[in-house]
Phi, psi and omega in degrees: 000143177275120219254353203209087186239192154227145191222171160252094197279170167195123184314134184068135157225149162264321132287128170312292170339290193321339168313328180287328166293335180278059173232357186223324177290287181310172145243127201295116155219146188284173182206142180239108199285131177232042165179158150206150171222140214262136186242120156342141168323288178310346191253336188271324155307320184274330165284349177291305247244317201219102196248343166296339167291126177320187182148134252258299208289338213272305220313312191301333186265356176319277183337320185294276210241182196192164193284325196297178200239130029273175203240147185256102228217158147266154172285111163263032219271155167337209193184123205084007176174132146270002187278354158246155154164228197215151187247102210246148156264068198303165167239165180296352188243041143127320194325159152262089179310317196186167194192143165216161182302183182195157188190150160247113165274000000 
């Protein structure tokens, strides 16, 4: 796993999809993963589909990270594979600051 890239990121997302527009949108900052969390399918589809809704899981890694650069980000992915998932910028209340695909080709 890559611990360390450049990603695109883009602040508030509501959808995972809308990400793919942040290749035009978003903004390129390097990143460093400090934390991951591996999610049931179905939980990890509802954090894809509805990125504005709190989450819980996200609140303990806020302290960890932050935009500034490298932007200090979490993995969040499937359960059954890292080579994909979002690269997330929790706010302290669960929220999502900002957020990018992530992938190993």
């Amino acid at each position: 796993m890559n611990m360390e890239g450049k990603a695109r990121f883009q602040v508030s997302p509501r959808r995972a999809d809308e990400l793919i527009s942040a290749e035009t949108d978003g903004m390129t900052l390097p990143y460093r993963i400090v934390g991951c969390i591996e999610l049931t399918k179905t939980d990890y589809e509802n954090l894809s589909t509805d990125m504005l809704v709190e989450r819980d899981y996200l609140e303990p890694y806020a302290d960890k990270c932050t935009s500034e650069i490298p932007a200090d980000c979490v993995l969040v992915y499937p359960r059954g594979t890292r080579k994909e998932g979002l690269l997330i910028i929790p706010k302290s209340d669960g929220h999502i600051k900002a957020a990018a695909l992530y992938s190993i080709v």
